[in-house]
C-alpha positions in Angstrom: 173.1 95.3 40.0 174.5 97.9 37.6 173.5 101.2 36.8 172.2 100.0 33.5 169.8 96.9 35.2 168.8 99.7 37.8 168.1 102.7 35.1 165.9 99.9 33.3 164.1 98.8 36.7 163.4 102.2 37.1 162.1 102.7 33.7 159.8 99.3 34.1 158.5 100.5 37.1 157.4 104.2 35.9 155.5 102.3 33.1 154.3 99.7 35.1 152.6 102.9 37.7 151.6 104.3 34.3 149.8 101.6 32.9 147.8 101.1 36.8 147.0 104.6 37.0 145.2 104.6 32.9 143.7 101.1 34.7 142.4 102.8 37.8 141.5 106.3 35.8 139.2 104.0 33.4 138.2 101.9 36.0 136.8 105.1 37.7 135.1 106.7 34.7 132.9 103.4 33.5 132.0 103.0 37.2 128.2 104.0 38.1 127.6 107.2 38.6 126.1 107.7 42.6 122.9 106.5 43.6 119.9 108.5 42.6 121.1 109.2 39.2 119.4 106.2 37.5 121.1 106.6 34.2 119.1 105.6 31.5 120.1 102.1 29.0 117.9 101.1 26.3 115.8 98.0 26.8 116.1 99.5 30.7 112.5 99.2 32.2 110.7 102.8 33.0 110.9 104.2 35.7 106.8 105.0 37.5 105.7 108.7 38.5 103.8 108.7 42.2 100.7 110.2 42.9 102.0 113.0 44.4 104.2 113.8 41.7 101.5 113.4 39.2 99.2 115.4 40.9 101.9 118.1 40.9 102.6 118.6 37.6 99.4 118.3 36.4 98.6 120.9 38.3 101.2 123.4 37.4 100.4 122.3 33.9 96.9 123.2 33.9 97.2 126.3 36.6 94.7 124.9 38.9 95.0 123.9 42.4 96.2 120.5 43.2 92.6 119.9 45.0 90.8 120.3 41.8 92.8 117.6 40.0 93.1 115.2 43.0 89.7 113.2 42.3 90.4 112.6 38.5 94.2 111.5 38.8 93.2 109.5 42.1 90.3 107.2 39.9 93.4 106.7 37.2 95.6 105.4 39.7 93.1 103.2 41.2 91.7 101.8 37.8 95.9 101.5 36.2 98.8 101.6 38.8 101.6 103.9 38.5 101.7 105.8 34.7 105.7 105.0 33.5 105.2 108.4 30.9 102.4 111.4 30.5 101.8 113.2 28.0 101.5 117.4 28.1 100.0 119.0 25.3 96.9 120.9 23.6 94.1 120.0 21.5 91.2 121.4 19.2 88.2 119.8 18.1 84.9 119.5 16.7 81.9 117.6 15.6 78.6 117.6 13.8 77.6 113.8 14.9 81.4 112.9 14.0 84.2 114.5 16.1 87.2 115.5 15.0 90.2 115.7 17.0 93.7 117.0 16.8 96.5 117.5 19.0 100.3 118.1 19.9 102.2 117.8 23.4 105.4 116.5 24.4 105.6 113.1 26.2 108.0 112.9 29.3 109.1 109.7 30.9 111.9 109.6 33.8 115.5 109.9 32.7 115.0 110.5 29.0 114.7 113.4 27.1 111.0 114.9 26.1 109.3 113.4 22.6 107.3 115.6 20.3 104.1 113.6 19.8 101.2 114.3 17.6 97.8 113.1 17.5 94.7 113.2 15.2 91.2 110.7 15.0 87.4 110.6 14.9 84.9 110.1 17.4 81.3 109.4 17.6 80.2 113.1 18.4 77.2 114.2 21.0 77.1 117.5 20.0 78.0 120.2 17.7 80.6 122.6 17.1 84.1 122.8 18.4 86.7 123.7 21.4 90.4 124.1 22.3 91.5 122.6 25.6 94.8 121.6 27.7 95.1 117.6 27.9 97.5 115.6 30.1 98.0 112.2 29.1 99.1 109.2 31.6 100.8 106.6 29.6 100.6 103.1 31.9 102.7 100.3 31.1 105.4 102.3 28.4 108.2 101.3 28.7 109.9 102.3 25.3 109.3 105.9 23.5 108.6 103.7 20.4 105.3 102.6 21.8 103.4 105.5 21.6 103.6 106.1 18.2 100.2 104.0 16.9 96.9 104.0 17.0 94.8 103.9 20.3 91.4 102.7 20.2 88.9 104.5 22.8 87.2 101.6 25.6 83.6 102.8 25.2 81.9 104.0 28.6 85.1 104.6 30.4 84.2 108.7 30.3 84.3 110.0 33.9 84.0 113.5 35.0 85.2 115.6 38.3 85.7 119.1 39.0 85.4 119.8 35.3 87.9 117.8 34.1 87.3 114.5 32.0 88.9 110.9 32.2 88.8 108.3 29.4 90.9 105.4 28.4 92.6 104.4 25.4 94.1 100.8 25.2 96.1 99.2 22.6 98.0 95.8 23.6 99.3 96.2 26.9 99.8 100.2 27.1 96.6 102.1 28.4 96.3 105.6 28.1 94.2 108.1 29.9 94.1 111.8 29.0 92.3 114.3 31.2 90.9 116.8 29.3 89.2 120.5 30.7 85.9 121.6 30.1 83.8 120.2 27.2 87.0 119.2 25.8 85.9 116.1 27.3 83.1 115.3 25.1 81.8 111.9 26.3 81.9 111.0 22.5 86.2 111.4 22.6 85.7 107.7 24.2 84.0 106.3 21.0 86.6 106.1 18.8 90.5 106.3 18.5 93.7 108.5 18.6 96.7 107.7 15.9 99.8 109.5 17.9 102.8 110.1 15.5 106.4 112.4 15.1 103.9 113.8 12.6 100.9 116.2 11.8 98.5 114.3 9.6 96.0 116.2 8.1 94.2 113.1 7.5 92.6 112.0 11.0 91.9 108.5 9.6 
């Protein structure tokens, strides 16, 4: 072989390592990443919180011991499963026989960034006048961001109290939602009629 044939073997060989080593480099960057990452894809199924971690943030969220909220979050997890999202936020209210009822949080599910939600609806009121409260929403069965935004009917007599916080449900096709509420922020009529949750403050609660 000449020195020509072996300067242009040499040359085929340098691009041929070249072209393996872009191969191998890409090869190694669209690999998963390690175990315990859980990357999020769309149309990828949600991920469920535990109890325990539930019971945590809630918790933290409202600054009570883990104790206090134990019974409340235990009867949601009994009634629904595992919650795929919740909901963290604040609400004010009102009624004279009619309840008014509006509210902002931000909704969290695993491995996707947190979604400014709004909410605003009527109830069949007991009472009179109005409060401000903390209200932690489990979202069972959400599997999309997308499915929050609409409007949750209350399922009449679900109200259940504990410790001074208040349970009820909201269903709407297959995604149930259950916000505990403090104090009298938990009006049993909140259960009597619906929530419309949207990117948006309405003024309008109908």
């Amino acid at each position: 072989m000449n020195r020509r044939d072996v300067l242009l073997a040499s040359l085929g060989a340098g691009a041929g390592a070249a072209v393996v080593s872009r191969a191998a480099w890409a090869q190694e960057a669209m690999s998963p990443v390690t175990a315990g990452t859980h990357p999020y894809s769309p149309g990828a199924k949600a991920e469920p919180y535990s109890q325990t971690e539930i019971v945590r943030r809630a918790s933290n969220f409202f600054g009570v011991a883990a104790q206090t909220l134990a019974g409340v979050i235990e009867k949601a997890f009994k009634d629904n499963g595992l919650p795929t999202g919740y909901i963290a936020g604040t609400e004010i209210a009102g009624a004279v026989v009619v309840g008014l009822r509006y509210g902002k949080g931000e909704l969290y599910m695993k491995h996707r960034a947190p979604e400014r939600v709004f909410w605003q609806g009527p109830s069949a009121g007991f009472d009179f006048g109005g409060n401000g409260s903390r209200v932690f929403t489990l979202c069972y069965n959400l599997q999309d961001e997308e499915q929050i935004y609409r409007r949750f009917p209350g399922v009449e007599g679900s109200i259940y109290f504990v410790a001074g916080f208040g349970l009820n449900y909201q269903r709407a096709d297959a995604v149930t939602l259950a916000p505990i509420r403090t104090g009298v922020g938990a009006r049993a009529g909140a259960s009597l009629g619906y929530l419309d949750y949207s990117r948006t403050r309405h003024i309008s609660p109908l």
